[in-house]
N, C-alpha and C positions, 0 to 999 in steps of 0.2 A: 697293507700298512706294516702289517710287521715282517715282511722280509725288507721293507725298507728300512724300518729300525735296525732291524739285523746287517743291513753293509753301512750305512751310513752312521750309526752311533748315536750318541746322546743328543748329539743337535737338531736332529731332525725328529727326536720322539718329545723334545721338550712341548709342553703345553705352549709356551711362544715360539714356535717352531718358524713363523713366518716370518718375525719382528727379529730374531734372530739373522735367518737367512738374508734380509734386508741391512742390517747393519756391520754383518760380514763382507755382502757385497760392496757397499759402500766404503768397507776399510780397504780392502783390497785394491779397488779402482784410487783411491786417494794414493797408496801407496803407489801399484802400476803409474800412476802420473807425474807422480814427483821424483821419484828415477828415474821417467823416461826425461824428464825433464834437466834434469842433473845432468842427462846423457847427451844432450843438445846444445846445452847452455853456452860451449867452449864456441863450438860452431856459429853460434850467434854474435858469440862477442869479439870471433877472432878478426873482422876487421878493425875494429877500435880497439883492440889490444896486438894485433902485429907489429905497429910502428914503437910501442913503449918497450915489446916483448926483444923487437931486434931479428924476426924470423918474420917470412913471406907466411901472408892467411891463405898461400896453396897448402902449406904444410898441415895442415887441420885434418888431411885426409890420414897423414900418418897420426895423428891425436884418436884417431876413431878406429884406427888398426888396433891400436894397441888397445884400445876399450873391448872392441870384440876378440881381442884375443884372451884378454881377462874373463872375458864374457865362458867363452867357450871353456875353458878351464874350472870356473868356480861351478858354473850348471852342474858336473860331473859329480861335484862334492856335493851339492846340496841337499840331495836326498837324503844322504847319511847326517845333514846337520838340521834338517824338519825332524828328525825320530830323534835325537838327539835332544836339542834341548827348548823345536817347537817350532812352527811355522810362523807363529807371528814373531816371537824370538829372533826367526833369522831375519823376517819382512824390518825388523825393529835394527838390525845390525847394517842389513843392507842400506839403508835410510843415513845410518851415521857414517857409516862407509864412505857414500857417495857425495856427505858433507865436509868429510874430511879429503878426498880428493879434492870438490873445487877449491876450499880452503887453498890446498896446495897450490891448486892453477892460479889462483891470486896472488900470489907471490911475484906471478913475471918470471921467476926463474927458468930455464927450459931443461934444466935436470929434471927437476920438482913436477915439471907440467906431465913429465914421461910417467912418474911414480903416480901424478896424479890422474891420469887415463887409468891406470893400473888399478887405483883403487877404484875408480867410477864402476869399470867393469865389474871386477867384483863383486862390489854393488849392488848393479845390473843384474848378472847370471844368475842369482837365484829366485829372484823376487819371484818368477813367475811360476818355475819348482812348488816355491811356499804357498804362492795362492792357489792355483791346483789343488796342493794338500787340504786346504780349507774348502775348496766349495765343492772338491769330490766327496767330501763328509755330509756338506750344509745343503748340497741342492739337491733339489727330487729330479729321478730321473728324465723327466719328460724336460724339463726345463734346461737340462747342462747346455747346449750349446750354446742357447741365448746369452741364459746366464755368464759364461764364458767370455763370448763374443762381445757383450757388453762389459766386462772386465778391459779386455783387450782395449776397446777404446780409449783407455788412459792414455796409451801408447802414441796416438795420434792428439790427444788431448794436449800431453804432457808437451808436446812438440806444439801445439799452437800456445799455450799459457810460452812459451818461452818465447815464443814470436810477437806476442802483446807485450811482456811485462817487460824483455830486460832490455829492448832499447829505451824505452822510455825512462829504465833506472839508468841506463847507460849516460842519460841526458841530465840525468837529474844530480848523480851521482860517481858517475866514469864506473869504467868495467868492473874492477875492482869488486866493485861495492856490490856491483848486481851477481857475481861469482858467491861472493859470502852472502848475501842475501838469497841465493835459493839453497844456499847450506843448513840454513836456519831455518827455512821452508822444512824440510828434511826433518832436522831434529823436530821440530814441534808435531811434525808430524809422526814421527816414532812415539812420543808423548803423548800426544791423543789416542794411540791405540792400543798402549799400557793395561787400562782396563779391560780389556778382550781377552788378554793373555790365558785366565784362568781358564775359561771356558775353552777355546780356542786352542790351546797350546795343554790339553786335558790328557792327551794320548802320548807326549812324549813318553821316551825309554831314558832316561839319565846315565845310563849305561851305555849305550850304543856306542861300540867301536866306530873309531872313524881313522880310518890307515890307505893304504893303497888301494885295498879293497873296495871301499867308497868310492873311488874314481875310476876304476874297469867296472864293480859291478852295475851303474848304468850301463854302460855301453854293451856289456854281457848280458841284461838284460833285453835293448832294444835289439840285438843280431838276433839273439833265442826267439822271441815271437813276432811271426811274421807279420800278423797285423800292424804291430808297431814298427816295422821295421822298414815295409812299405810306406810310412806315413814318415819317418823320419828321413828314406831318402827323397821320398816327391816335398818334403818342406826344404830341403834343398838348393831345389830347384827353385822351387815357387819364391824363396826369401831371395834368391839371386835377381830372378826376374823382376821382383818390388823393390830391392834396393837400386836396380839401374834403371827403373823408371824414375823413382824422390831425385838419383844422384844426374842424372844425363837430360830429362825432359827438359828444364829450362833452356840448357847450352843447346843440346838439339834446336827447339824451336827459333831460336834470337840467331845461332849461326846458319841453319840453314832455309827456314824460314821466314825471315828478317820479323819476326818478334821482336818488341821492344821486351827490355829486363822488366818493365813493371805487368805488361801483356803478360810476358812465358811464368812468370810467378804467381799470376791467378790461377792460372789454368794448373800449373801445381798444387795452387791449394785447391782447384777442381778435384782433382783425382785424390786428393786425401778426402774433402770434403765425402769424396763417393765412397773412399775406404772407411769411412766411420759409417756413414751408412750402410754400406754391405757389410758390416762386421754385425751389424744390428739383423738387419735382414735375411741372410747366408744363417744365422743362428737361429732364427723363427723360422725359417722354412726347413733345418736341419731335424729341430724338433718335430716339427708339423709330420714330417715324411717319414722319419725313424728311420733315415738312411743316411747316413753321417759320409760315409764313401763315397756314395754317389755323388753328393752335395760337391764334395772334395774334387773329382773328377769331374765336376760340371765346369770346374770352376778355372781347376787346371788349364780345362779346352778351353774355356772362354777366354781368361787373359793370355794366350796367347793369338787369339784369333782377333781380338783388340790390341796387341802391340804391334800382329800386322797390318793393323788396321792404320794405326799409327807411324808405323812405317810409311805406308802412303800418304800421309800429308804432302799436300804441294800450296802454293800459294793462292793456287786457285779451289782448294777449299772453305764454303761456305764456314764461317765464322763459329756458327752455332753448332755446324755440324763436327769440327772440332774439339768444340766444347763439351760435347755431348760424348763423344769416343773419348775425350780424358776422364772423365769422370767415370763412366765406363772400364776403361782400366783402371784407376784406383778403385773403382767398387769388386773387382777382381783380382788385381795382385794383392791388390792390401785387403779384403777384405776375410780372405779366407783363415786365418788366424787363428780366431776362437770357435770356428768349426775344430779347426785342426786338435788344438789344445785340449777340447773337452772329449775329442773320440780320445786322444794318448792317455786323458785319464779312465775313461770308461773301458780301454782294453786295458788296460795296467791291474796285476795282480791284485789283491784288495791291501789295503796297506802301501800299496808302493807306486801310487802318483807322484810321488815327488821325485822318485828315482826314474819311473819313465818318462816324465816331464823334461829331466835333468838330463838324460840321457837320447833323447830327441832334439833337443833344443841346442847339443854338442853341434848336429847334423846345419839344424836352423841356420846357425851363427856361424858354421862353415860354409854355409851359402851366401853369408853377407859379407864375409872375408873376400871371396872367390869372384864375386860378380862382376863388382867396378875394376877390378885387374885386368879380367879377362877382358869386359868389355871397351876400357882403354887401349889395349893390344890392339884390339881388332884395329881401332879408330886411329891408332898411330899407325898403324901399320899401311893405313892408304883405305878402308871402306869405310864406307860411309855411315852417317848414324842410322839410318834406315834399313840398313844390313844388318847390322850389330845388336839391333831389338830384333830383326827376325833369326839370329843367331843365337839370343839369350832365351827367346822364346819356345825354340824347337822342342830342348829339353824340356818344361814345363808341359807340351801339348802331351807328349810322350806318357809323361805321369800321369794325366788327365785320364787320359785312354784306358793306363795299364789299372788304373784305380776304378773306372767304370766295369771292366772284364775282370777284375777281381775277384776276392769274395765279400761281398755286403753290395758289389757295383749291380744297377740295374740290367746292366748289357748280361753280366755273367747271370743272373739272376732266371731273363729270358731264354740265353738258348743252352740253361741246365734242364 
């Protein structure tokens, strides 16, 4: 007990240690939700708003460019702005950030819409830096992955809240309305976790430099230790391989499988439905085994031995058995997350989760950039979708491997 006092701090020696940890977790997953939410929102609404806007709802991909490229940017900063002036501070900026960009995408403007990706991102990039910073303090070691992993969940969360709520505001109210309506989500949400601040935001430096410095030394951080370094570039991979299953499985199965649009969109929300669960799961067995790597590399190999799996769809596979391999791979690409998240803060110096978070998560968001380019190339270029997942997948198997023969992997484990 008290060397856990001793890395974790005052939150975890307080007499409410537990009632604490539970209402951290709680802030954190609200937050994670409603920026993932904020981050979605445009995509949801761009067919009822392309015809008022005067722009084709293809363009929404470049709306999502420019979010992750804000993304990728602000992560960099964000460690230096948790020791600055607080984690829930920056969770509380991110929040009105990301209300102040839809704001802007309600306008209809398409200057404004660009600025307003800008800010989403923004946004975005740090949220998850900041919670890190909090529950690498608040959770007891045996529990960080779970913990994590069920954080992460917002993620997939925040993405179904915006799949219920805003066509239904879109009907009641046109798009408009549902764009400033999850902006206001946002704020209230910032609002609600005002009180945490003291506690929570106990360890700022009000001093802390924040210059150039702040955005190399992440990255100088994850190059310097190998553990992290390995986990940053296999999340690379692994976000590439998840974002072209969410962005390509529909169009795959309805063009080349003759799936109807409302069939290949179950089976989408299959494979999320499986990524919330294996974000849950993946996190309770990471703890259980105390092997955070291996989990990693199990998981690596798995989705891609599942996206070849999926590759071979034809028409004459059984219905269920379909069903069962999408789910399967979302319990796989998307699942591995908050494994991933909670090993970068448990290698990260003490003190400096937010900056290896920030500095991994560069990697992350450059594999969300990267995926659906590459994998459009392929698909214009004359192969097939079936090619094109086993071509996204290679690299992913590779990480798998190289993370099981590691050091923490079970492979290296045995024939050391």
């Amino acid at each position: 007990m008290r060397a856990q006092r001793e890395r974790y701090g005052p939150l975890c020696s307080a007499p409410h240690m537990i009632s604490n940890a539970f209402r951290t977790l709680a802030a954190t997953l609200a937050i994670q939700a409603l920026v993932a939410m904020a981050t979605v929102t445009v995509p949801v609404l761009a067919p009822a708003a392309a015809g008022e806007v005067g722009v084709s709802a293809g363009y929404v991909g470049l709306f999502i460019g420019f979010v992750y490229a804000a993304c990728m940017a602000a992560s960099l900063v964000s460690g230096a702005l948790v020791r600055r002036i607080g984690a829930i501070r920056v969770s509380q900026l991110c929040l009105l950030t990301c209300a102040a960009g839809l704001w802007l995408t309600a306008t209809g403007l398409v200057p404004l819409l660009v600025v307003g990706a800008l800010l989403i991102g923004c946004g975005y990039g740090p949220v998850t830096p900041a919670s890190s910073h909090i529950l690498s303090r608040s959770t007891p070691p045996g529990r960080m992955s779970f913990t994590f992993s069920l954080k992460q969940t917002g993620v997939p969360l925040g993405g179904a809240l915006a799949g219920v709520v805003l066509p239904t505001l879109v009907l009641w109210a046109g798009w408009r309305a549902a764009a400033v309506f999850v902006g206001f989500a946002c704020i209230v949400t910032a609002a609600l976790v005002q009180p945490m601040r003291a506690m929570l935001d106990a360890d700022r430096t009000p001093g802390h430099p924040i210059g150039a410095a702040s955005i190399t030394g992440p990255l100088r951080l994850v190059i310097s230790e190998r553990a992290i370094r390995r986990l940053a570039m296999s999340s690379f991979f692994f976000a590439s391989l998840q974002i072209c299953l969410i962005t390509y499985l529909v169009t795959y199965l309805t063009q080349d499988l003759g799936f109807s649009l409302v069939q290949a969109g179950l089976m989408l929300a299959v494979a999320q439905g499986g990524g919330v669960a294996g974000r849950l799961a993946w996190g309770a067995i990471s703890d259980r085994g105390g092997r955070p790597p291996q989990v990693l590399g199990v998981l690596g190999c798995a989705m891609a031995v599942f996206a070849a799996a999926a590759a071979g769809f034809t028409a004459g596979w059984p219905h269920l058995a379909i069903v069962l391999c999408c789910a399967a791979f979302g319990a796989t690409a998307i699942g591995w997350n908050g494994v991933y998240l909670a090993e970068v803060a448990r290698q990260a110096p003490r003190g400096r989760a937010g900056d290896a978070t920030g500095g991994t998560l560069f990697f992350t968001f450059s594999g969300v950039l990267a995926g659906p380019p590459v994998f459009a190339f392929l698909v214009e270029g004359g192969v097939s979708y079936s090619v094109a997942f086993l071509v996204v997948a290679v690299p992913a198997l590779v990480c798998g491997l190289a993370l099981l023969w590691g050091p923490g992997g079970r492979l290296r484990s045995l024939s050391s």
